[in-house]
C-alpha positions in Angstrom: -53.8 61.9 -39.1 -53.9 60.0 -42.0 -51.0 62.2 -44.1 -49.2 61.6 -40.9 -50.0 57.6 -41.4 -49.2 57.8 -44.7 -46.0 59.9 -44.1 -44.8 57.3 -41.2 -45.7 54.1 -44.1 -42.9 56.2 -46.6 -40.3 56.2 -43.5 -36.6 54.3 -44.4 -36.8 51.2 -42.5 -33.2 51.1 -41.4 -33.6 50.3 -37.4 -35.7 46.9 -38.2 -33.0 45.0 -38.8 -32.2 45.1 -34.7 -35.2 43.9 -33.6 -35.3 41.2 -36.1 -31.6 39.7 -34.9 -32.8 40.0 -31.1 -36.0 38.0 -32.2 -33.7 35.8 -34.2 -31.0 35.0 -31.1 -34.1 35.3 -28.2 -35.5 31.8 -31.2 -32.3 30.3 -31.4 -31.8 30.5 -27.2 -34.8 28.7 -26.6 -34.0 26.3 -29.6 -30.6 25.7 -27.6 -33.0 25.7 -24.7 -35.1 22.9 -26.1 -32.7 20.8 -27.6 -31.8 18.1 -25.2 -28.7 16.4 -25.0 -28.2 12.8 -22.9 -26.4 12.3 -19.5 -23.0 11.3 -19.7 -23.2 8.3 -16.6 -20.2 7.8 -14.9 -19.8 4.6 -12.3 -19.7 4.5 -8.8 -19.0 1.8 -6.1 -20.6 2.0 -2.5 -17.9 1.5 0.5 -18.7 1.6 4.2 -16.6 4.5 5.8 -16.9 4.5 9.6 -19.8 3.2 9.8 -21.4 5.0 6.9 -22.1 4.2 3.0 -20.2 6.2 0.7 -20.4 6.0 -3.7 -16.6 6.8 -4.6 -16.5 7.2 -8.1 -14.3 4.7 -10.4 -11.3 6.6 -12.4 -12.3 8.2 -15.8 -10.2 4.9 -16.9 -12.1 2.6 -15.1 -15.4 4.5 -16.0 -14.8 4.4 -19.2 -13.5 0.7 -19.9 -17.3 -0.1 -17.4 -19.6 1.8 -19.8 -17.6 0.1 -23.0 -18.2 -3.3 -21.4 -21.6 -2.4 -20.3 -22.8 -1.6 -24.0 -21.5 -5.0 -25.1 -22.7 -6.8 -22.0 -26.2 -7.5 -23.7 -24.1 -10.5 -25.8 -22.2 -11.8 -22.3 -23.9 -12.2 -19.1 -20.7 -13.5 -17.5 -18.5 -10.5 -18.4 -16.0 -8.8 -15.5 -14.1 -6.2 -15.8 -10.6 -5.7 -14.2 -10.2 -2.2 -12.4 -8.2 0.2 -9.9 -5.4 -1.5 -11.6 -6.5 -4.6 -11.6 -6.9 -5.4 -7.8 -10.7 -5.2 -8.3 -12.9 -6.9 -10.6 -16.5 -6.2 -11.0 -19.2 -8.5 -12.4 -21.4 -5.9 -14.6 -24.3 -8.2 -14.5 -24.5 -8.7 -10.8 -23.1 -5.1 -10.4 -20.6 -5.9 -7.6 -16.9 -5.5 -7.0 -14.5 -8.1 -5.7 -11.7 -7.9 -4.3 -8.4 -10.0 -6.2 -5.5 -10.7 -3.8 -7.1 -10.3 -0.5 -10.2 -10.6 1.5 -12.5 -8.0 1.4 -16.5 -7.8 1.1 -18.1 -7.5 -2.1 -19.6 -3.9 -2.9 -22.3 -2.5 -4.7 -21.8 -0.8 -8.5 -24.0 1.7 -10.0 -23.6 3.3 -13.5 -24.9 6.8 -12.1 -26.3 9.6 -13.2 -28.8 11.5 -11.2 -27.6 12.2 -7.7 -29.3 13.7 -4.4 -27.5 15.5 -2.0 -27.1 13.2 2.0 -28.7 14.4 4.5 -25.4 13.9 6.8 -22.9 15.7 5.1 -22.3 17.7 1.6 -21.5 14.3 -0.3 -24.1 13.2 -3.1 -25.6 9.9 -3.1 -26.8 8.5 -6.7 -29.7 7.4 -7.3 -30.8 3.2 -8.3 -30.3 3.4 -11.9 -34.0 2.3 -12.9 -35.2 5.3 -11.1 -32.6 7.4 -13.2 -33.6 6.4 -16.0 -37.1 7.6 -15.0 -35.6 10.6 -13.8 -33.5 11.4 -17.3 -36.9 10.5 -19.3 -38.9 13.0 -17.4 -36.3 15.3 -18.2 -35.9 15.2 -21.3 -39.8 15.9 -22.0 -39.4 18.9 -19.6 -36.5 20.2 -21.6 -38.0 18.9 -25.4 -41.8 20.8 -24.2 -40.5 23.4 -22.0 -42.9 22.2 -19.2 -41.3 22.3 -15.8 -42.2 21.6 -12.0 -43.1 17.7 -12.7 -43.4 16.0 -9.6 -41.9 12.2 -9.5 -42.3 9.5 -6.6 -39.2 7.3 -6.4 -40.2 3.7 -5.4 -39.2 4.5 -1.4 -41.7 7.4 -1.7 -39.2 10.1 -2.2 -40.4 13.1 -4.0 -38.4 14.8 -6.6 -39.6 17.8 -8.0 -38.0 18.9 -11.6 -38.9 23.5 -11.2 -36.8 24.0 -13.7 -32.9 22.9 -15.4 -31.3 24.7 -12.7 -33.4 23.9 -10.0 -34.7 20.3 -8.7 -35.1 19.3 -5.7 -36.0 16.0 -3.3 -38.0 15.6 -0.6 -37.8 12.8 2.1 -40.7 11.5 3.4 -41.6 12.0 6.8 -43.6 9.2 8.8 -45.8 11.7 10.7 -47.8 14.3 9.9 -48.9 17.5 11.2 -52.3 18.5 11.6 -53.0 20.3 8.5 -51.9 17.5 6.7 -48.9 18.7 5.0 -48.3 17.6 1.5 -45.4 15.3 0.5 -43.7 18.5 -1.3 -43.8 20.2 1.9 -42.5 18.0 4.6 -38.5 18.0 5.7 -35.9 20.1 4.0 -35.7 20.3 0.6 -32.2 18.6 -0.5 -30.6 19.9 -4.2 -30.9 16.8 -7.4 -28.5 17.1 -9.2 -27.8 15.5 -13.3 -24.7 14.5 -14.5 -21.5 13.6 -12.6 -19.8 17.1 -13.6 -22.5 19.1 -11.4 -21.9 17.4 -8.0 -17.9 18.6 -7.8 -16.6 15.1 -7.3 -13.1 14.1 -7.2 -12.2 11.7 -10.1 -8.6 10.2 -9.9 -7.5 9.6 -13.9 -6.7 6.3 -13.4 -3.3 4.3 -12.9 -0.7 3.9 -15.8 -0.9 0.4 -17.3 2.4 -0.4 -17.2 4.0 -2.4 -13.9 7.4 -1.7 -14.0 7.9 -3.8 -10.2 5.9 -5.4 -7.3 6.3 -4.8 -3.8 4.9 -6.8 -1.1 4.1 -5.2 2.1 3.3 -7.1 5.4 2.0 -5.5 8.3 2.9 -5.4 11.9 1.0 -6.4 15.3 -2.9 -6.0 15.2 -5.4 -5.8 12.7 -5.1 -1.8 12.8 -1.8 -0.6 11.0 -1.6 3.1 11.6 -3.4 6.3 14.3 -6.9 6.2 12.4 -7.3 2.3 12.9 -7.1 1.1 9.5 -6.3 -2.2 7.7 -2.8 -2.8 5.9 -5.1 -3.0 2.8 -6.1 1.0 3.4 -2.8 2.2 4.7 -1.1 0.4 1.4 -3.8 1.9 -0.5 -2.4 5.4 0.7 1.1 4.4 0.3 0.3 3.5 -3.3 -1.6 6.9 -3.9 1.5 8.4 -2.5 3.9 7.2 -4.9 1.6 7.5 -7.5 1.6 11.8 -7.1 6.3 11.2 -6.7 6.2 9.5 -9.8 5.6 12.8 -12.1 6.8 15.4 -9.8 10.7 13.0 -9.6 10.5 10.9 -12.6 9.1 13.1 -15.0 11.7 12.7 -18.1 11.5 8.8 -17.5 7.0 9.0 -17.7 7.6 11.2 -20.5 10.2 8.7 -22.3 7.6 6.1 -21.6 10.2 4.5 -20.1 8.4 3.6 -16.6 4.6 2.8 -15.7 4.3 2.2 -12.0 5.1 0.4 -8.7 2.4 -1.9 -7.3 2.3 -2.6 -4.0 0.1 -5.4 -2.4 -0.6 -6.3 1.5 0.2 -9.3 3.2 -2.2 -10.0 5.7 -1.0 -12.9 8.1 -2.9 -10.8 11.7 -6.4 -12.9 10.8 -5.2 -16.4 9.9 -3.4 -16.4 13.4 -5.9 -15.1 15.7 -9.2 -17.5 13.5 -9.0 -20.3 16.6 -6.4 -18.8 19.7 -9.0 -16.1 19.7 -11.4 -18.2 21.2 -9.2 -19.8 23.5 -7.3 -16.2 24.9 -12.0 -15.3 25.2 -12.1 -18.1 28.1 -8.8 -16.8 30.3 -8.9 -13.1 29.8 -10.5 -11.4 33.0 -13.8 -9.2 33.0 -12.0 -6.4 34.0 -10.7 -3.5 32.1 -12.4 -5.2 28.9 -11.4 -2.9 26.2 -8.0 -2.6 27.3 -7.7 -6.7 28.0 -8.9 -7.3 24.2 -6.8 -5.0 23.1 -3.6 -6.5 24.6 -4.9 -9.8 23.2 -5.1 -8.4 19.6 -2.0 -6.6 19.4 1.2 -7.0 21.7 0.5 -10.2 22.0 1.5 -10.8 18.5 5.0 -10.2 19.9 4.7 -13.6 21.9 2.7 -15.7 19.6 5.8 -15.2 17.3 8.2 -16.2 20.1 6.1 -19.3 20.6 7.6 -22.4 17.9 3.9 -23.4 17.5 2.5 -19.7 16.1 5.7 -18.8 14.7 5.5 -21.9 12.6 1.9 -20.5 11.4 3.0 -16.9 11.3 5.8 -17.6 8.9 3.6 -19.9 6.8 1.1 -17.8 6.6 3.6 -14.4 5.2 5.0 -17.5 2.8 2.2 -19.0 1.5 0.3 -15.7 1.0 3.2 -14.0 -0.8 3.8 -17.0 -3.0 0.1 -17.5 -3.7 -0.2 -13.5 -4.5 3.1 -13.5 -6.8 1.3 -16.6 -9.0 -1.9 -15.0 -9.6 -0.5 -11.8 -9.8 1.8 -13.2 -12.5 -1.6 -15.0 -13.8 -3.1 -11.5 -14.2 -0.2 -9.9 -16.1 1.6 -12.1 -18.2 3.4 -9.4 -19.9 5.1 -8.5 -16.5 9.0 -8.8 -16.2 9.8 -6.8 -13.3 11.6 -7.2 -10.1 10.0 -7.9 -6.8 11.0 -6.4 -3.7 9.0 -6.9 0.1 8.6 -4.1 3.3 7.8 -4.8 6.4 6.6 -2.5 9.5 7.7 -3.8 13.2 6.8 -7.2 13.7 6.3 -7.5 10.2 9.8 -6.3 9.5 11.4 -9.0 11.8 9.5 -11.8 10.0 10.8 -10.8 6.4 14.2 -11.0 7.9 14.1 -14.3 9.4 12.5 -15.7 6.3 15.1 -14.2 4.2 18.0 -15.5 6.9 16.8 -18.9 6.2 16.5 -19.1 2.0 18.4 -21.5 0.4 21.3 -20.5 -2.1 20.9 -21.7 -5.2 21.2 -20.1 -8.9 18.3 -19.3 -10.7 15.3 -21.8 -11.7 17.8 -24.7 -9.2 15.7 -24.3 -6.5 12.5 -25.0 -8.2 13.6 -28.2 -9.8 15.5 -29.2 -6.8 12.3 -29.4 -5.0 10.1 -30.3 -7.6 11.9 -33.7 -7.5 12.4 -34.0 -3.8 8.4 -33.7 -3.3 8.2 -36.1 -6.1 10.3 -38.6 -4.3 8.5 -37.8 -1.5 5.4 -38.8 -2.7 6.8 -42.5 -3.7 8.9 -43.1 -0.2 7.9 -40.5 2.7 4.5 -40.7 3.0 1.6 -43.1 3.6 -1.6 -43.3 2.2 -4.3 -40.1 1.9 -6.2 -41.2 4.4 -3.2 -42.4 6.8 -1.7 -38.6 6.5 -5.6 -36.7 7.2 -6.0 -38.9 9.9 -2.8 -37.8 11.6 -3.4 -34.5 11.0 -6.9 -34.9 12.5 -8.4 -34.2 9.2 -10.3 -37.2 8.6 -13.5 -34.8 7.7 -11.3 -34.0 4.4 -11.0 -37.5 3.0 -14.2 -37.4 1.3 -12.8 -34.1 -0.8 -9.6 -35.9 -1.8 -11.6 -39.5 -3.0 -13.7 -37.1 -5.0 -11.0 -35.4 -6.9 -9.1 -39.2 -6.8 -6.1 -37.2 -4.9 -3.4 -40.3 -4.0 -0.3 -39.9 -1.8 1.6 -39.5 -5.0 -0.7 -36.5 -6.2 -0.7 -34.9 -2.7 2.6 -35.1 -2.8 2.4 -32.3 -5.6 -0.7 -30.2 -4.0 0.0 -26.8 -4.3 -1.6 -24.2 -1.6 -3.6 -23.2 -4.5 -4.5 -26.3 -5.6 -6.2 -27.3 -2.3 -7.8 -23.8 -2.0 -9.8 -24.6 -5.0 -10.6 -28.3 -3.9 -12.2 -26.2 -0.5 -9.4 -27.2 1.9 -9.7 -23.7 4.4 -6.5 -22.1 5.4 -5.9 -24.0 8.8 -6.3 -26.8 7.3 -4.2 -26.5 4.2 -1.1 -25.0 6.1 -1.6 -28.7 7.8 -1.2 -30.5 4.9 1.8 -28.2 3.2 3.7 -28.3 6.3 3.5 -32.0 6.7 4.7 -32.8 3.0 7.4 -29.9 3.7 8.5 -31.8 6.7 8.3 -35.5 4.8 10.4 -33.7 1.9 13.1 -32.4 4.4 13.2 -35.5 6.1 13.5 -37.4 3.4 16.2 -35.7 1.3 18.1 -35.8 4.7 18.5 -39.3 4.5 17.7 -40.0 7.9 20.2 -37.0 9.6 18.3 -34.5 12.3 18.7 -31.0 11.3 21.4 -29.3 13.9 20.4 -27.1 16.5 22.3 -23.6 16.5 22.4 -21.5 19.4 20.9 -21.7 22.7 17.5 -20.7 21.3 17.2 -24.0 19.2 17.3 -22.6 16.0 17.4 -25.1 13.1 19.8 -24.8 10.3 18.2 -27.2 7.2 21.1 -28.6 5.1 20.2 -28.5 1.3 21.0 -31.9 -0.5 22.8 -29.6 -3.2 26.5 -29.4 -3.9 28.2 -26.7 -1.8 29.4 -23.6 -3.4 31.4 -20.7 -2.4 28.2 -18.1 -2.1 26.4 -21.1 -0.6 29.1 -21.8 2.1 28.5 -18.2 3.4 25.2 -18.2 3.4 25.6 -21.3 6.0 26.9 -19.3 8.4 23.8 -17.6 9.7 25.2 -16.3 13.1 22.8 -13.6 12.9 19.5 -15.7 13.4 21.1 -17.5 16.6 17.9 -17.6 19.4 15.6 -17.7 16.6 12.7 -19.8 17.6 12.8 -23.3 15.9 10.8 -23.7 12.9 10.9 -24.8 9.9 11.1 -21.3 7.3 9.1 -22.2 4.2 11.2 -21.2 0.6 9.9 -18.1 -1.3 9.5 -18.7 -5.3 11.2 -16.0 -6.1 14.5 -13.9 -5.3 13.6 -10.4 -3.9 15.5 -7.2 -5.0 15.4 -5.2 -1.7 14.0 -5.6 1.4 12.6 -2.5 3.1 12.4 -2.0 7.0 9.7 0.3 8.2 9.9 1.6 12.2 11.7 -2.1 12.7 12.5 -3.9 15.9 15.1 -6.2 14.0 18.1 -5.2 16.3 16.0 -5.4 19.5 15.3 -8.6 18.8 19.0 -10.0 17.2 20.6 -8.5 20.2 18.5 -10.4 22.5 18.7 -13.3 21.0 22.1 -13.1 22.1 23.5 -12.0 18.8 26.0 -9.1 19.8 27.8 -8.7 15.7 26.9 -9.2 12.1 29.7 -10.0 10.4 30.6 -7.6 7.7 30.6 -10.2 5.0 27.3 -11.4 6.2 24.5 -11.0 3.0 21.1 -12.0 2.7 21.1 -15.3 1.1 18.5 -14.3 -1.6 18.1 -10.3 -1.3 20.8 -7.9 -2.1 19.4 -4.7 -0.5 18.1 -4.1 2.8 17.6 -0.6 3.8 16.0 -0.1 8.0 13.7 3.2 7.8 12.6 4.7 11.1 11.1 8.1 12.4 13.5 9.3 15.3 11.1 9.2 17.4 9.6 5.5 17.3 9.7 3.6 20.2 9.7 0.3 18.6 12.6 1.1 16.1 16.3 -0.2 16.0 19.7 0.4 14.0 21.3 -2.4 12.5 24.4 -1.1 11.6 26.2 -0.2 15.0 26.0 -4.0 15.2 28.0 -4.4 12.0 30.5 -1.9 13.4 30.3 -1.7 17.0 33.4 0.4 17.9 32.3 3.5 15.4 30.4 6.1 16.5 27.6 7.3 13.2 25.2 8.7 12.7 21.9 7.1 10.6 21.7 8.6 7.5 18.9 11.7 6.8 16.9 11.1 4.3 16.2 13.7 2.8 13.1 16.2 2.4 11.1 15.1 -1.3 11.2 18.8 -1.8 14.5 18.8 -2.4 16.2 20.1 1.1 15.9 19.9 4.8 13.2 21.3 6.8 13.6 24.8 7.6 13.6 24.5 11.4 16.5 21.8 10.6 18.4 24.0 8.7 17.8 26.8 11.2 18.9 24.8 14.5 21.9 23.4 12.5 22.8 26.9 11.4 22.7 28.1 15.2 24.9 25.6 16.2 27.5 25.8 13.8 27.3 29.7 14.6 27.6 29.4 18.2 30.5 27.0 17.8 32.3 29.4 15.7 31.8 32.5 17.6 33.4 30.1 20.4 36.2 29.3 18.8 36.9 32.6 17.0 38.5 30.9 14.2 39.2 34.0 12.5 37.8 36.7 15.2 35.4 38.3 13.1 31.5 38.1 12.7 31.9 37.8 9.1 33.2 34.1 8.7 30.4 33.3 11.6 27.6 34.9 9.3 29.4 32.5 6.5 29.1 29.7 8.7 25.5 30.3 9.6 24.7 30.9 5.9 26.8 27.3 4.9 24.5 24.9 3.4 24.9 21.6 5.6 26.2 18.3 4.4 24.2 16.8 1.6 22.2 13.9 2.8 23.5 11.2 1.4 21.1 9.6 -1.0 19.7 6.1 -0.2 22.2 3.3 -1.8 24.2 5.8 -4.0 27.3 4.3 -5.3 30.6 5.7 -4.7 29.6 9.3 -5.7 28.3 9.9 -2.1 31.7 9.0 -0.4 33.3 11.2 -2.8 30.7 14.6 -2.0 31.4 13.3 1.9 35.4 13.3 1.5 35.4 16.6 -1.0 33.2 18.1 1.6 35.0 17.2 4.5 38.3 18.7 2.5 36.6 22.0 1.5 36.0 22.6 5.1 39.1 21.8 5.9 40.8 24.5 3.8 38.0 27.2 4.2 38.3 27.4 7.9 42.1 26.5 8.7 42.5 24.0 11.8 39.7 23.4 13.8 40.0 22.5 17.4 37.7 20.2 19.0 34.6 21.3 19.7 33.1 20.3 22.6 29.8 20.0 21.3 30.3 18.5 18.5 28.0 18.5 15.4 26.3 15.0 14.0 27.9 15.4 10.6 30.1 12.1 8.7 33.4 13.0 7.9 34.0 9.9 6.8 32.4 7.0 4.6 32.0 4.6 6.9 32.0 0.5 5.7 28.8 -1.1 7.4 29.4 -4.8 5.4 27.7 -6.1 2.7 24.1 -6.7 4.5 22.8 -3.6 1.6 25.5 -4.0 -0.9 28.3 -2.1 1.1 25.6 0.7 1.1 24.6 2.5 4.0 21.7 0.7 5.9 19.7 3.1 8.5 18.1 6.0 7.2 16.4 8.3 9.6 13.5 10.3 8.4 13.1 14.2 9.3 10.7 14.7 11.9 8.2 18.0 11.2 8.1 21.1 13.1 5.4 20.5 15.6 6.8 16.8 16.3 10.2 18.5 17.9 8.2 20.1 20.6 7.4 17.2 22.6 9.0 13.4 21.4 6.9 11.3 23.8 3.8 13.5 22.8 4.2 12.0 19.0 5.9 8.6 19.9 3.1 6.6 18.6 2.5 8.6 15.6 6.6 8.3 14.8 5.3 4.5 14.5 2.9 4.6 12.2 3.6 8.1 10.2 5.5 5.4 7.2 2.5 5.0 5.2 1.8 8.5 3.8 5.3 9.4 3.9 6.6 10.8 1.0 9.9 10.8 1.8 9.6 7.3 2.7 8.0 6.5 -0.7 10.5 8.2 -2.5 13.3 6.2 -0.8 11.6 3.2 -2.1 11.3 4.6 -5.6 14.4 5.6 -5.7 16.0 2.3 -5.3 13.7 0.5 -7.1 14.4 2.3 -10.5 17.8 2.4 -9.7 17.8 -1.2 -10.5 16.4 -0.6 -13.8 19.0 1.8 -14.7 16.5 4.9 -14.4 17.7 7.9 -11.7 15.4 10.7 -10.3 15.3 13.7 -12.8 17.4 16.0 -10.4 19.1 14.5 -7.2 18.0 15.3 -3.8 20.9 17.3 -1.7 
């Protein structure tokens, strides 16, 4: 036994080696295992989502420019931080987000980092961040000591349980117990903790490029709700600016790349509240019992329609679309000095129509005139046109207001040179301060007038303002406003800037012109301050009208297809265009054989024109129309014929001498049944990407920057 020992001591000791690596790895695991490592917190803000709280994490850009200013927020109590490109700010010390350029409520921030799983749905709901930190302390002695299942009660009696890295757990407290008296650990079902924002599979957007390359205004239609879920113009603009957002790389890629572009901004109008703050009350004491929901819904929405035909609410609606875009174009500016770009404005349906009146009514004058032209006519004003303060509040049945204006020692002479924002901040309210700027806009007119009544044009009363400027040639044309005859008289408040295009979404603008009594646009007929104007509709919207069989009323055209932002029509398009040119050849027999029908089948169609191309696209439409010509001999006259231009066809200078309806292409399940999808043809513009890219498109195009490939 022992020469055996002794023989087993003299043994080579080759194999140790293995077991001393595995003991070696196995040390430095649980080294790994016990070396702890802090969260990385991301931040959140809570939004209430039909009815229900949901934490939607900031961008990783936003994130990350909150936990910079959050580190040097110890030195600055005031600090706030501009975010979601700069349309929100939050105050880190309060920790809540504000909206900039409209009214929204405030919302809760968190900087996050432990989360809990709802008990609702699969989304996780962070915890407060004092109870994270206790969380993240009590992990980091489980992990540093290697001692697990610690039990914590959060401060609304929650228990979290910490079994092990991988497994935590909380437990809801339940407000009866059984019998047995079941334990807090015990009661309701066990939801998963998680740590850390990567573990909880959220969606983090990378944030918006810096760089604003062009701002669009967007005003909505009738009724709060602007599209089939119900939601504000602020949500569906939010999805329209997410949409263009995702075109930007997949259609402008060499222009990111070049650095040679940013982004589009688009911001709502909202004008649907400010209107219905006091007739709401009074439409409460006529409306019937009956039919409630219906009733209120009437009074909310179509009747939009005739509050704008009525001179008192159009006054206000019009106002209000002026005064908001002018007030969101200065702070906007305010925001981002550095900004140069354009400035274009869309409307959808009613919306639409008051954009165009506005426009129709602009005064021609060359750049940075029009300012100082009125600058000094208020001023004059001020001296001659009105009376005292307290004379003009007491008119206006504002008498409560005098006591503000003494305060800030506000005479007629200072009034005179109130802006909208100026009395905001002295806290005139809205009603109120469209008062006051609508009195000192009629003093002004009055007064630079000298005494003459504007004329009346039309039989619907509409009033054409002369300018006290000398006449020019491009001024003399824009007098000649045939196409707002019937407007209702009001007195169109002067934008403070010269938009680049005006965009039509689903617009009842024809409707409307035609009765109105206005039966032709004449072809030389421009918008005084806009040079594009392109009308965008879904073939199947109830509410939307052509403009341009009223420029040219004895051709026959069709709108022009916008085309697919994939880069060609849809397939059931292509298909029933294919069967029809087939069938029409097999008709005719042009050359009595199947072959030149399977060539006509196989034919790609003809290109859709793209949106305010230059001469190129009459060009592709006349060598198109030529190739066909000599590829299939004479033609006779079919007598179906298809919906393809032969021709360019001149519709005025309203867009430029560009084309001016552009249909979109409606999806495969939408051709089943039109009526069946009617409503959602009316409100399908704001996460359409075709429609977006239209807008892109032309946007860009003003900047000299194209699409990286064309769309057929």
């Amino acid at each position: 036994m022992g020469s055996a020992m002794s023989a087993a001591e003299h043994q080579p000791t080759e194999p140790s080696p293995l077991p001393n690596l595995a003991s070696s790895s196995e040390a430095l695991e649980t080294d790994a295992a016990n070396k702890y490592e802090a969260v990385c917190p991301h931040w959140f803000y809570c939004k209430v989502v039909d009815s229900r709280e949901r934490w939607i994490p900031f961008s990783g850009q936003d994130s990350e420019k909150l936990e910079n200013a959050h580190k040097s927020s110890k030195y600055c109590d005031e600090l706030v931080v501009p975010t979601e490109g700069g349309r929100y700010d939050v105050h880190l010390k309060k920790r809540l987000r504000y909206a900039v350029y409209w009214e929204e409520d405030e919302s809760e921030v968190r900087r996050c980092t432990w989360f809990y799983k709802g008990d609702k749905d699969n989304r996780y709901i962070p915890y407060p961040e004092s109870f994270s930190e206790e969380l993240e302390d009590t992990y980091m002695i489980c992990v540093t000591l290697d001692e697990w299942k610690k039990k914590l009660e959060s401060p609304t009696r929650e228990i979290i349980i910490l079994h092990n890295p991988k497994l935590m757990v909380h437990y809801h407290p339940v407000t009866t117990t059984d019998d047995w008296g079941a334990s807090p650990t015990e009661q309701g079902r066990p939801r998963t903790v998680k740590r850390g924002v990567e573990n909880i599979s959220a969606e983090i957007p990378n944030g918006e490029p810096l760089q604003i390359d062009h701002l669009v205004f967007v005003v909505h239609g009738i009724g709060p709700a602007c599209d089939i879920r119900f939601r504000s113009i602020v949500q569906c603009v939010n999805d329209f600016r997410n949409v263009s957002l995702s075109m930007l790389p997949a259609h402008f890629k060499n222009a990111q790349e070049q650095q040679q572009i940013g982004r589009v901004e688009f911001l709502p109008v909202n004008w649907h509240s400010t209107l219905h703050t006091g007739v709401d009350v009074d439409l409460e004491r006529i409306t019937l019992p009956s039919i409630n929901r219906l009733r209120h819904f009437i009074n909310d929405t179509i009747l939009d329609v005739f509050f704008y035909n009525s001179s008192t609410y159009c006054q206000t609606i019009v106002d209000t679309v002026a005064s908001e875009m002018n007030r969101i174009y200065l702070l906007f500016l305010e925001r981002n000095p550095d900004f140069k770009g354009g400035v274009s404005i869309a409307g959808h349906s009613l919306g639409s129509l008051i954009l165009f009146d506005l426009l129709t009514n602009q005064k021609c004058t060359s750049d940075g005139e029009e300012d100082k032209n009125e600058e000094s006519q208020i001023s004059a004003t001020g001296q001659e046109g009105i009376g005292s303060v307290t004379d003009i509040l007491t008119e206006l049945e504002l008498s409560e207001y005098c006591s503000v204006f003494e305060k800030e020692n506000v005479d007629r002479q200072a009034l005179a040179l109130c802006t909208e924002k100026e009395l905001k901040d002295m806290g005139i309210p809205l009603g109120p301060r469209m008062k006051i700027l609508h009195y000192l806009r009629n003093k002004s007119n009055n007064q630079n007038s000298k005494g003459q009544t504007p004329a009346a044009a039309g039989e619907g009363g509409n009033v054409k303002q002369e300018v006290p400027v000398k006449p020019t040639n491009a001024e003399t044309s824009c007098r000649r406003l045939d196409v707002v005859t019937g407007q209702v008289s009001a007195n169109y408040p002067q934008l403070i800037y010269k938009p680049e295009i005006f965009f039509a979404f689903g617009s009842p603008i024809g409707m409307f012109l035609t009765v109105r009594g206005v039966k032709r646009i004449d072809p030389n007929y421009s918008l005084p301050t806009c040079k594009g104007f392109f009308n965008v509709f879904h073939p199947f919207d109830p509410v939307a009208y052509r403009i341009e069989p009223m420029i040219v009323p004895d051709v026959e055209f069709d709108p022009m297809l916008l085309p697919h932002h994939k880069g060609r029509k849809r397939m059931h398009l292509e298909l029933k265009e294919g069967l029809t040119r087939m069938s029409m050849d097999l008709k005719n027999n042009l050359l009595g054989s199947l072959r030149t029908a399977w060539q006509s089948f196989t034919r790609t169609s003809l290109p859709a024109v793209e949106a305010g191309a230059t001469g190129d696209t009459e060009q592709v439409l006349e060598a198109e129309a030529s190739s066909e010509k000599q590829t299939d001999g004479k033609l006779e006259e079919p007598t179906t014929p298809v919906k393809e231009e032969s021709a360019p066809v001149n519709v005025g200078m309203l867009n430029g001498g560009h084309r001016i309806d552009y249909v979109l292409q409606e999806k495969p399940i939408e051709s089943f049944n039109e009526y069946l999808f009617a409503l959602q043809g009316h409100l399908c513009y704001w996460e359409s990407e075709d429609t977006v890219l239209l807008l892109l498109k032309e946007i860009y195009q003003t900047m000299g920057i194209g699409m990286d490939q064309p769309l057929p």
